[in-house]
C-alpha positions in Angstrom: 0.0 0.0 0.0 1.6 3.4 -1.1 0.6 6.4 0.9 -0.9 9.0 -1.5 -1.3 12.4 0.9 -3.1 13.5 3.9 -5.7 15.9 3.3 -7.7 18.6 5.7 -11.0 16.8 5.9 -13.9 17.5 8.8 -14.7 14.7 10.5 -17.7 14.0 8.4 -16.1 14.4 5.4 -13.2 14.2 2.8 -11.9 16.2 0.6 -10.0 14.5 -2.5 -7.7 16.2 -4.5 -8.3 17.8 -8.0 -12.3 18.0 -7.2 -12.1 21.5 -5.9 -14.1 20.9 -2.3 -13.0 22.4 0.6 -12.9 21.7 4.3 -16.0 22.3 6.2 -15.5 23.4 10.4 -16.7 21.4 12.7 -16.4 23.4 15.5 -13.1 24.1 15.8 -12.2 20.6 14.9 -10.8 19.0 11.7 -8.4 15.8 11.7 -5.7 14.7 9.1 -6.9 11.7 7.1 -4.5 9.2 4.8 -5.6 8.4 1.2 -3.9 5.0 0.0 -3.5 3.5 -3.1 -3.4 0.0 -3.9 -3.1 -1.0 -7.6 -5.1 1.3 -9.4 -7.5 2.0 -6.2 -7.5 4.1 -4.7 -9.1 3.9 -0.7 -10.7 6.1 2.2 -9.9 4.9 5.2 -12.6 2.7 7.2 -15.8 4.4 8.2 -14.4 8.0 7.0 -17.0 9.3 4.5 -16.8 11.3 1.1 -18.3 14.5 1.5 -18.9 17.2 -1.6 -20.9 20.2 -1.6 -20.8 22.7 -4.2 -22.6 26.2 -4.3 -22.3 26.3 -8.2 -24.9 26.4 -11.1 -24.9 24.6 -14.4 -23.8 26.7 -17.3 -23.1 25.2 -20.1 -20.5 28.3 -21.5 -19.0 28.2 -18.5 -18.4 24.0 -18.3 -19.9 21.9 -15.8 -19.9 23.6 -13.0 -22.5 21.7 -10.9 -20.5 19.0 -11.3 -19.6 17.2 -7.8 -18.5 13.4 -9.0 -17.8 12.9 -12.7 -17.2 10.0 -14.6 -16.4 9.3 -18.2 -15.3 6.5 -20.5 -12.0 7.3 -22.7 -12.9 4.2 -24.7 -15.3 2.8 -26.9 -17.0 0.1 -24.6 -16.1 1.5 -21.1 -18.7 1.1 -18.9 -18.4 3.6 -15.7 -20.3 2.4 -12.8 -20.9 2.9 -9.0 -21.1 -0.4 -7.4 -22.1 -2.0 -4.1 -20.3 -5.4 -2.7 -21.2 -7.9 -0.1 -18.7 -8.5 2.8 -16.9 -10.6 0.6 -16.2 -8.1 -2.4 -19.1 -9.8 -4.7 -20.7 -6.6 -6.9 -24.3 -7.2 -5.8 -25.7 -3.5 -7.4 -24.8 -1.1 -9.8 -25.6 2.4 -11.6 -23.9 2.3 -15.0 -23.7 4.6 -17.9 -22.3 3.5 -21.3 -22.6 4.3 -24.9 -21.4 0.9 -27.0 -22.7 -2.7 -26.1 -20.1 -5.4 -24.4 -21.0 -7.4 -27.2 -20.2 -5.6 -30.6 -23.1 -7.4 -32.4 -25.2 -6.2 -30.3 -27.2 -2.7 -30.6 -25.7 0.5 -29.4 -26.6 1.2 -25.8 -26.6 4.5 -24.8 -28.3 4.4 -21.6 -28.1 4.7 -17.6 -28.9 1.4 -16.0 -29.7 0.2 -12.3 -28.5 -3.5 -11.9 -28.8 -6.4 -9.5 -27.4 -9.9 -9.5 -29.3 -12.9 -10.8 -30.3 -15.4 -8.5 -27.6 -17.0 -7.3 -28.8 -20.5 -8.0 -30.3 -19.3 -11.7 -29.4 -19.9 -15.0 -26.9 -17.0 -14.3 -25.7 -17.1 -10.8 -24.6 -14.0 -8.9 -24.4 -12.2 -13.0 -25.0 -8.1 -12.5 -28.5 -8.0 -14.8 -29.9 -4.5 -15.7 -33.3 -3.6 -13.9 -33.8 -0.2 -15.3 -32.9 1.3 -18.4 -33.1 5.2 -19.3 -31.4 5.6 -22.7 -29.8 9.1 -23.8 -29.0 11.1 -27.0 -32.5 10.7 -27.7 -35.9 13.5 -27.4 -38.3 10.9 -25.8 -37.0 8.6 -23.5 -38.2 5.1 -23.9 -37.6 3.9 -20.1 -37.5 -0.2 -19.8 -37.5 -2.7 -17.2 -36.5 -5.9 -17.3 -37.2 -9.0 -15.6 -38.9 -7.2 -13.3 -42.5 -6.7 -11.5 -43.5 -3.4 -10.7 -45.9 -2.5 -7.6 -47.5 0.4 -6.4 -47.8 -0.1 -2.7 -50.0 2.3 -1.2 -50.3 4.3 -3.5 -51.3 5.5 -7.4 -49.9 4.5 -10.8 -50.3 7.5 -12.8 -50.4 8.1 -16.3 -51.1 12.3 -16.5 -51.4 14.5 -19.8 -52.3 17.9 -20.7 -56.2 18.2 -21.5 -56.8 17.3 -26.0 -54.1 14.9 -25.6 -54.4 10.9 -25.4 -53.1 9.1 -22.0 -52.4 5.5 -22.6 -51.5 2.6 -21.0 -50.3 0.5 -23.6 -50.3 -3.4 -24.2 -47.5 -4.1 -26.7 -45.3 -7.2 -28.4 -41.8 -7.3 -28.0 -39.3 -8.0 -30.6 -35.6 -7.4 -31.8 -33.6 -4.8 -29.8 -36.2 -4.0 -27.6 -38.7 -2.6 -30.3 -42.4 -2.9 -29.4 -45.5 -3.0 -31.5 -49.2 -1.9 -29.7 -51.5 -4.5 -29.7 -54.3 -2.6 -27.5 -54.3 0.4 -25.1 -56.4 1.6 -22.3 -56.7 5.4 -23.3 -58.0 8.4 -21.7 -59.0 10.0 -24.8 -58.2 13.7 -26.4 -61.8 14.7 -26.7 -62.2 18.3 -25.5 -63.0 18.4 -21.6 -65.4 21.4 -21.8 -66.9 21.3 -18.0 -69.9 19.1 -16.8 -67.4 16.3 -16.4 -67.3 15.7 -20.1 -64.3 15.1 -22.1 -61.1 12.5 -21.7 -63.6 9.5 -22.3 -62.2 5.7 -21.7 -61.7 3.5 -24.5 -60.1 0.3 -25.2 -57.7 0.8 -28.4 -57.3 -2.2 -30.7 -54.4 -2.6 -32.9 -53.3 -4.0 -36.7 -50.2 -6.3 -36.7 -47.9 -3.4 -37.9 -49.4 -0.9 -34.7 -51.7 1.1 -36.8 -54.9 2.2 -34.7 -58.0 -0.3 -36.1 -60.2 1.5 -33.9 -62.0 1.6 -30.3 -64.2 -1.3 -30.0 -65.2 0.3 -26.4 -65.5 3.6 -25.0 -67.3 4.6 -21.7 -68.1 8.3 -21.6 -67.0 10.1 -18.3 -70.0 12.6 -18.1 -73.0 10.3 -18.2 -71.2 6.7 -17.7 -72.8 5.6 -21.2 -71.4 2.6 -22.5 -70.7 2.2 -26.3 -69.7 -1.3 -28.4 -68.3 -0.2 -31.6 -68.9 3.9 -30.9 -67.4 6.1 -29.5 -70.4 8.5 -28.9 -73.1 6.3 -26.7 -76.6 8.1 -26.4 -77.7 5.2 -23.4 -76.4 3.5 -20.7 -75.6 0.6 -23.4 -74.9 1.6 -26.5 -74.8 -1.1 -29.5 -73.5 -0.2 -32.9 -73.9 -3.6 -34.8 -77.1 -5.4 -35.6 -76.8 -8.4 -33.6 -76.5 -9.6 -29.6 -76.2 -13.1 -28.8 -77.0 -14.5 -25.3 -75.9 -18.1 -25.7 -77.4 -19.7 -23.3 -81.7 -20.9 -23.2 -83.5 -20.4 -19.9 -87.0 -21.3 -19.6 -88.1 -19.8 -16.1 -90.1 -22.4 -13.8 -93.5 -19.8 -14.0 -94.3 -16.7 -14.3 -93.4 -15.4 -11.1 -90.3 -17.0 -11.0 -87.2 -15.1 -9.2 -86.5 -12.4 -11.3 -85.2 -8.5 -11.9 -86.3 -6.1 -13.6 -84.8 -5.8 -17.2 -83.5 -9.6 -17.5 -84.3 -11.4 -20.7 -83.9 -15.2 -21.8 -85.4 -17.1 -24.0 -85.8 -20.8 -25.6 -87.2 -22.6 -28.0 -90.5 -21.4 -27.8 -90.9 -17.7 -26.2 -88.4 -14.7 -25.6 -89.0 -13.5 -22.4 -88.6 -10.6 -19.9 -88.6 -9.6 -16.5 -91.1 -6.1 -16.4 -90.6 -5.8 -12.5 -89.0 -7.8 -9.5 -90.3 -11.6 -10.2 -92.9 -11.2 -12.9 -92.4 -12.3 -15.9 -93.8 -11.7 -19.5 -93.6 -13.8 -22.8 -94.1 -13.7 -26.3 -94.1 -16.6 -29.0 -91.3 -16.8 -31.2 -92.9 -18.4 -34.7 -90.9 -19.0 -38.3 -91.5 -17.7 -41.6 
């Protein structure tokens, strides 16, 4: 181990050289704390901690002023990373940041990543995997998981837009190099929210196999609660634009006050019937022609 220099540090912090902090007072107390190198690490002493604090902006004429820990690649694949061991020196997390793939066959990266180890008696024992993926060098940010479940404990899962805009939570295939193709959305629609409740109606978005929109086989409207198969502008509480319904299933009730609520319909072979108030029903003949 080669002594590298002793620095004025407070006793919550250290200062290291060439990053332009500077002591802090403690009171009237600081204490002289050894650096030291081995190989190309270099180590703060046990339990000491690395304290930075800066009172600059970010201006970009002016470099990176804000600028408190910075690290960069000087080659094509580096990979610059803060990790965390176990006792026994074992990466177990990791925040990486790296332009190129390991793999040269693979797809440019260009993204920040949160990592954890596999399980250690998977496929891929103990193997840093990334969790969370934020990719640069690019206007919208197409954040990933992977591998992973996501829960909201307590709490709300948000998806918020300005008003005339669409808000979707989208259902979507994967394939190569992480490229997805919509298969259906849940959508809080763009229509114009112009008081009385009215406006950013649900629907249920269905999808071509190349992504394109087919159309919105349902939409409930948030003023009135109207339901609409196959429109989007439902006039009742059950709004059918087709010309058929099917209820599969015969029922033949035992009499005409059999147990029954008002609106329910069956039918069999003979008679189409309906409920016209709590246990009472009504029938009429069904004949061919």
């Amino acid at each position: 181990m080669k002594l590298l220099k002793t620095i004025a540090v407070t006793l919550a912090g250290i200062c290291l050289l060439g990053i332009g902090c500077t002591g802090q007072n403690q009171g009237d107390e600081t204490t002289q704390v050894q650096l030291e190198q081995s190989g190309s690490n270099i180590r703060v002493p046990h339990n000491e901690r690395l304290h930075l604090s800066t009172d600059q902006k970010w201006i970009e004429q002016e470099g990176h002023q804000s600028d408190l820990i910075r690290l960069q690649w000087t080659a094509e694949r580096a990979k610059p990373a803060i990790v965390w061991m176990d006792e026994k020196g074992k990466d177990k997390t990791a925040i990486i940041s790296h332009d190129k793939a390991n793999n040269p066959e693979q797809r440019d990266h260009k993204h920040i990543s949160f990592e954890t180890t596999m399980s250690p008696t998977g496929e891929y024992p103990n193997q840093l995997f990334t969790r969370f993926e934020i990719p640069f060098d690019t206007d919208v940010s197409e954040i990933r998981t992977h591998s992973s479940n996501f829960n909201v404990m307590s709490g709300i899962l948000r998806v918020a837009g300005e008003s005339g805009t669409n808000r979707d939570m989208q259902f979507s295939v994967a394939g190569e190099d992480n490229e997805t193709t919509a298969r259906w959305a849940i959508r809080a629609d763009s229509s114009e929210e112009s008081g009385d409740n009215s406006g950013a109606d649900l629907q249920f978005v269905r999808y071509a196999d190349d992504g394109e929109v087919v159309d919105s086989p349902l939409t409930v409207q948030r003023s009135s609660g109207h339901v609409g198969i196959g429109t989007n502008d439902p006039d009742t509480k059950l709004d059918v634009n087709g010309d058929k319904l099917r209820i599969r299933e015969k029922y033949t009730p035992a009499s005409s006050t059999d147990a029954c609520s008002q609106g329910q319909m069956a039918w069999d072979e003979e008679y189409v019937y309906v409920c016209v108030t709590e246990n009472k029903w009504k029938r009429t003949e069904i004949s061919t022609w």
